[in-house]
C-alpha positions in Angstrom: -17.1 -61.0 -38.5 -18.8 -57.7 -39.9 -18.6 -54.5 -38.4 -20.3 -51.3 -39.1 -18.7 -47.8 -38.2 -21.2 -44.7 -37.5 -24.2 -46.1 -38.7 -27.5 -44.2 -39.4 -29.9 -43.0 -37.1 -32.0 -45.3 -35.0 -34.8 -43.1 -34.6 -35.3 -39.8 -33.2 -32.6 -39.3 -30.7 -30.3 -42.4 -31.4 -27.6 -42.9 -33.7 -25.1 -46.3 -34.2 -21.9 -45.7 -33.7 -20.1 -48.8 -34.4 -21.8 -52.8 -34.0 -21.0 -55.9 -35.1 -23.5 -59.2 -34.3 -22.8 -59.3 -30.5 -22.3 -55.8 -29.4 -23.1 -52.5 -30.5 -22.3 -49.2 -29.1 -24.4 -46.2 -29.5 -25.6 -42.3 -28.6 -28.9 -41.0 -27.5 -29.3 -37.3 -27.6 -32.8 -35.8 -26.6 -34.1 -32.0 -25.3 -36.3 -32.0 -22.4 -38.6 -29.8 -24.2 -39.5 -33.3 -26.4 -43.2 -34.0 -25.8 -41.7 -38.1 -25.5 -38.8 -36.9 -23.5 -40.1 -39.1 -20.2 -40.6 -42.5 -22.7 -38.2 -42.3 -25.6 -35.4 -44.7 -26.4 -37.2 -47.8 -25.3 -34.9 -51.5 -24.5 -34.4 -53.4 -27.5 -34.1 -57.2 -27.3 -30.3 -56.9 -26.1 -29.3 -56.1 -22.5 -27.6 -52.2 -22.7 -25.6 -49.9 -20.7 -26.0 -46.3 -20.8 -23.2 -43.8 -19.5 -24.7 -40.4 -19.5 -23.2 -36.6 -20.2 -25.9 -35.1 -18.9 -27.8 -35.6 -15.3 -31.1 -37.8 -15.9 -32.7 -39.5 -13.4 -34.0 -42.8 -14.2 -37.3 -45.0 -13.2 -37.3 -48.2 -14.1 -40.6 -50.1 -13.8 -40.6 -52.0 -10.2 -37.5 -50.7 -9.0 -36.5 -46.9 -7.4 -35.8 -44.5 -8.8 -32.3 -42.8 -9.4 -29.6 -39.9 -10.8 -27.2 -41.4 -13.4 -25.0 -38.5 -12.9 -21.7 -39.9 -15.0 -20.3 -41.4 -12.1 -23.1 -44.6 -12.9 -23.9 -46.7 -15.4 -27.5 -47.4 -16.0 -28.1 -51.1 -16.4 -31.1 -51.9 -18.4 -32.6 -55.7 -19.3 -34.2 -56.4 -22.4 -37.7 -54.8 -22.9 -37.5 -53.3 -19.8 -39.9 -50.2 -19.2 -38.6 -47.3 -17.9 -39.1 -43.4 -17.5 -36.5 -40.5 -17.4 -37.3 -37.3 -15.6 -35.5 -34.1 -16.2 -32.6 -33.1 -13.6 -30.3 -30.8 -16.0 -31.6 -28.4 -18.3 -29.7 -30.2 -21.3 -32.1 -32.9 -21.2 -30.6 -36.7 -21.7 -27.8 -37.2 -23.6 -26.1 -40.2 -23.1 -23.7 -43.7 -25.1 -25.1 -46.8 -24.8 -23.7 -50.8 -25.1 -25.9 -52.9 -26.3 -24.5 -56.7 -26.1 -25.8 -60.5 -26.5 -27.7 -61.8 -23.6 -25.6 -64.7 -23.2 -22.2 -63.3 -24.1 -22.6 -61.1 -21.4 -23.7 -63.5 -18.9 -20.1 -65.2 -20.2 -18.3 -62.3 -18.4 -19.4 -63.6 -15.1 -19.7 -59.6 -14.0 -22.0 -60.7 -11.4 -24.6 -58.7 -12.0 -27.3 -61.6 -12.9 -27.8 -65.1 -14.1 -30.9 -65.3 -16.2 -30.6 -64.0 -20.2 -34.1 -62.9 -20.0 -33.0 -60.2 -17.3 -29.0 -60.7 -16.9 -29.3 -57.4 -14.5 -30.6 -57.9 -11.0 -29.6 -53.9 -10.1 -30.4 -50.7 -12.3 -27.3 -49.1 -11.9 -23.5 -49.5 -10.6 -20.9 -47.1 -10.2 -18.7 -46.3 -12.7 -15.0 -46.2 -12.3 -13.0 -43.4 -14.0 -11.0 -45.4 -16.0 -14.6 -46.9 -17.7 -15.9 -43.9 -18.1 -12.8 -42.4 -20.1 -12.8 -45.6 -22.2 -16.8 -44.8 -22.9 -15.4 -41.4 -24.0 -12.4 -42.5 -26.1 -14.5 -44.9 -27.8 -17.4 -42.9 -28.6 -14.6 -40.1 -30.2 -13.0 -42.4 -32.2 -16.1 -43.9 -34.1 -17.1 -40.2 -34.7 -14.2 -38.9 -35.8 -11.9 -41.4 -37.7 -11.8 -43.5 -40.6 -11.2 -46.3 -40.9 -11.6 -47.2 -37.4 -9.6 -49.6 -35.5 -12.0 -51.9 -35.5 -10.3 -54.7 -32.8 -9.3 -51.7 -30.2 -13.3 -50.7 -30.2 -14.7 -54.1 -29.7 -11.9 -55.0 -27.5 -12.6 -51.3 -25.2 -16.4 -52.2 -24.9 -15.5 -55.5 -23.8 -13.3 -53.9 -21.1 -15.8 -51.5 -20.1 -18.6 -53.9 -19.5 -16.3 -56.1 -17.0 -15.1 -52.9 -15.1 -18.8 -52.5 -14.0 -19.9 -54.3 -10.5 -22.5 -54.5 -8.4 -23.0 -52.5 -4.7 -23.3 -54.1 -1.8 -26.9 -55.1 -1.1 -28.3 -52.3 1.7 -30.8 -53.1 4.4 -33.4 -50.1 3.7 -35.2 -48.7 6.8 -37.4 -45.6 6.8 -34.7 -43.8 8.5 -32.5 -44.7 5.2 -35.0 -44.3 2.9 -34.9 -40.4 4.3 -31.3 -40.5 4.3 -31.7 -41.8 0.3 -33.7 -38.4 -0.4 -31.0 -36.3 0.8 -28.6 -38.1 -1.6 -30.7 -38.6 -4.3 -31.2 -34.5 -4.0 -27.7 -33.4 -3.7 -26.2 -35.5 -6.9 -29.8 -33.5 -8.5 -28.2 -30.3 -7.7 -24.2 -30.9 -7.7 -24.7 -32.6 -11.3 -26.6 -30.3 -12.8 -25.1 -27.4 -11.6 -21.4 -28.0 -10.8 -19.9 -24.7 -12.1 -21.8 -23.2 -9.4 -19.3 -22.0 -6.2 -21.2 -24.1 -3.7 -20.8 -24.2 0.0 -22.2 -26.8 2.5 -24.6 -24.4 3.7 -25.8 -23.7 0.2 -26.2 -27.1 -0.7 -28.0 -28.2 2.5 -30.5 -25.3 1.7 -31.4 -26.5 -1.6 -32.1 -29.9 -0.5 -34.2 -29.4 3.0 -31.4 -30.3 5.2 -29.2 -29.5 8.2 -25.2 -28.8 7.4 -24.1 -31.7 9.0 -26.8 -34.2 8.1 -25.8 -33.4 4.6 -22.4 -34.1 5.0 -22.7 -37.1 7.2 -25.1 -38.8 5.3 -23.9 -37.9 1.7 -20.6 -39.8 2.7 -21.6 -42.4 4.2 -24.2 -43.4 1.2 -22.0 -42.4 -1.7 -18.6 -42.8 -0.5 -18.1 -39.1 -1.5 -17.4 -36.2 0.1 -19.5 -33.4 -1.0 -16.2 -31.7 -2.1 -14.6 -35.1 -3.9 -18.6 -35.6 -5.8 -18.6 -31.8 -6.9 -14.8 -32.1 -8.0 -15.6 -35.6 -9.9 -18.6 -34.3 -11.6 -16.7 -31.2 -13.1 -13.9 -33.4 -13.9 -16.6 -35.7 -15.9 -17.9 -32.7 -17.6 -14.4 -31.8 -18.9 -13.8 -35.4 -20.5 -17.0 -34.5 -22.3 -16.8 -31.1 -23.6 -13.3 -32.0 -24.6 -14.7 -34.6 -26.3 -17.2 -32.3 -28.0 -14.4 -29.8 -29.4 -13.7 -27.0 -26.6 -9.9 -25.5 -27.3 -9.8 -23.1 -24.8 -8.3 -24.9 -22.0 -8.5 -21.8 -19.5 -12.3 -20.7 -20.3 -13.2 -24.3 -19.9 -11.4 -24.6 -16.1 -13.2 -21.3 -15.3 -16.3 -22.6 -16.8 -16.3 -25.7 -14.7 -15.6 -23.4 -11.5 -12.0 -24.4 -10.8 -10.0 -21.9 -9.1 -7.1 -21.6 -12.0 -6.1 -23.5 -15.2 -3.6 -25.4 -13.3 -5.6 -26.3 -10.7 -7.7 -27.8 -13.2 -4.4 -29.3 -15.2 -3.7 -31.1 -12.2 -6.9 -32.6 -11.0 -7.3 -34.2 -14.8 -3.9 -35.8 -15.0 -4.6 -37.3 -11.7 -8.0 -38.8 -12.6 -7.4 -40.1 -16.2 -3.6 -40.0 -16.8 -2.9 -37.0 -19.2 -3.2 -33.8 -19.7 -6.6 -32.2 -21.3 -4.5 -30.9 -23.8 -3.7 -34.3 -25.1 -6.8 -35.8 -24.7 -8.4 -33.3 -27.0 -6.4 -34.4 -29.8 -8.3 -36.3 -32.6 -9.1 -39.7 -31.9 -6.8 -41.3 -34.5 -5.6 -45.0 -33.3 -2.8 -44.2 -32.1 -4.1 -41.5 -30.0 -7.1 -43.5 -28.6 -4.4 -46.5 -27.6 -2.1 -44.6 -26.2 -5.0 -42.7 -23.9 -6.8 -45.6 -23.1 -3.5 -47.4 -21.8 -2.6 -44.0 -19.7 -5.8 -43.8 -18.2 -5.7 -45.2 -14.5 
């Protein structure tokens, strides 16, 4: 079966980075100050995934709206219209999986039956160990030739079947308030999380009391509002690491942590090395050997 390595550009603001006839993986990369910023990028024929480096939020047509914030993946069905609105000031930059109706309904993820729209939700969380595949991936079809063609299908594979559906809420007006409040605080957090942010802080920005920010934040996302900062700066490291930064201590106090070890130790924890090592160039060997330390 063929397979193509970094391909050319799809239009605009999307590249190929590697296919072959039943899944294709891909970048989008567009400024907010692009007069089609809202509507570029439209759904191909294929269901796709998008895992973003930048805070977007997403509107897709009869469903609400949302912040894929890197700790989602945005689900999109084929030909599915949708809008993006701008959250950080980067704009939307993002990899995408595109992959065969049918094949994916295959994986039994249980996200959806029917191949016309195999996703019944528009997003899903997205695990740590998913998103540092995404990352590895992406790296090594930039960077390396040849590629290792069987570990990238194989990792894309891996990623889609680490994705699954939330549990179905019972939305109330009271909830649907509660939903503002989160929606506002992964607005801020992601696009700002160098920022030294308190509780009261936060709960100014987003029209709420202290506590009511706490409580409600945790009890929709699972997060703390500590753990959520903490995870989005440890997102943003996998990808400026990704994008070349060296400087291991200017990037810890970039990202607000208190001290390079701190920072050290929170990555090891979450993805299983050190950032040292998983700025090395993504030759086989180093991509395997990542993705198989990666929790």
């Amino acid at each position: 079966m063929e397979a193509h390595a970094v391909g050319p550009n799809l239009g605009p603001y999307e590249r190929l980075l590697w296919s072959n006839p039943s899944i294709s993986l891909g970048s989008f990369d567009a400024a907010p100050h692009e007069e089609d910023f809202e509507t570029a990028g439209a759904i191909g024929d294929r269901p796709a995934v998008a895992f973003s480096r930048s805070s977007v939020g997403i509107a897709q047509v009869k469903r609400d709206p949302f912040v894929s914030d890197g700790t989602v993946a945005v689900l999109h069905n084929p030909r599915h219209p949708y809008r993006r609105f701008r959250v950080d000031r980067r704009g939307d930059h993002c990899e995408w999986i595109s992959v065969d109706a049918e094949l994916l309904l295959n994986l039994n993820l249980g996200l959806g039956r029917d191949p016309r729209r195999p996703f019944m939700v528009s997003h899903v969380p997205l695990g740590r160990r998913a998103a540092a595949l995404v990352r590895l991936a992406a790296r090594h079809a930039r960077e390396w030739a040849p590629l290792d063609e069987l570990w990238i299908e194989e990792t894309l594979y891996e990623i889609l079947t680490l994705l699954a559906p939330e549990p179905v809420r019972r939305v109330s007006r009271g909830t649907a308030r509660h939903e503002r409040v989160v929606q506002s605080v992964r607005e801020v957090l992601s696009s700002r999380p160098e920022q030294p942010w308190t509780v009261g802080s936060i709960a100014k920005v987003v029209g709420a009391s202290p506590f009511h920010t706490c409580r409600v934040f945790r009890r929709r996302t699972g997060f703390t509002l500590h753990a959520y900062l903490t995870e989005q700066r440890l997102r943003r490291a996998l990808i400026l690491l990704e994008e070349g930064q060296t400087d291991l201590r200017a990037l810890a106090a970039s990202l607000g942590f208190s001290s390079h070890s701190h920072f050290g130790a929170h990555f090891r924890a979450a993805f299983g090395a050190t950032p040292s090592r998983f700025r090395h160039r993504a030759s086989p060997a180093v991509v395997r050997a990542l993705a198989a330390a990666t929790p």
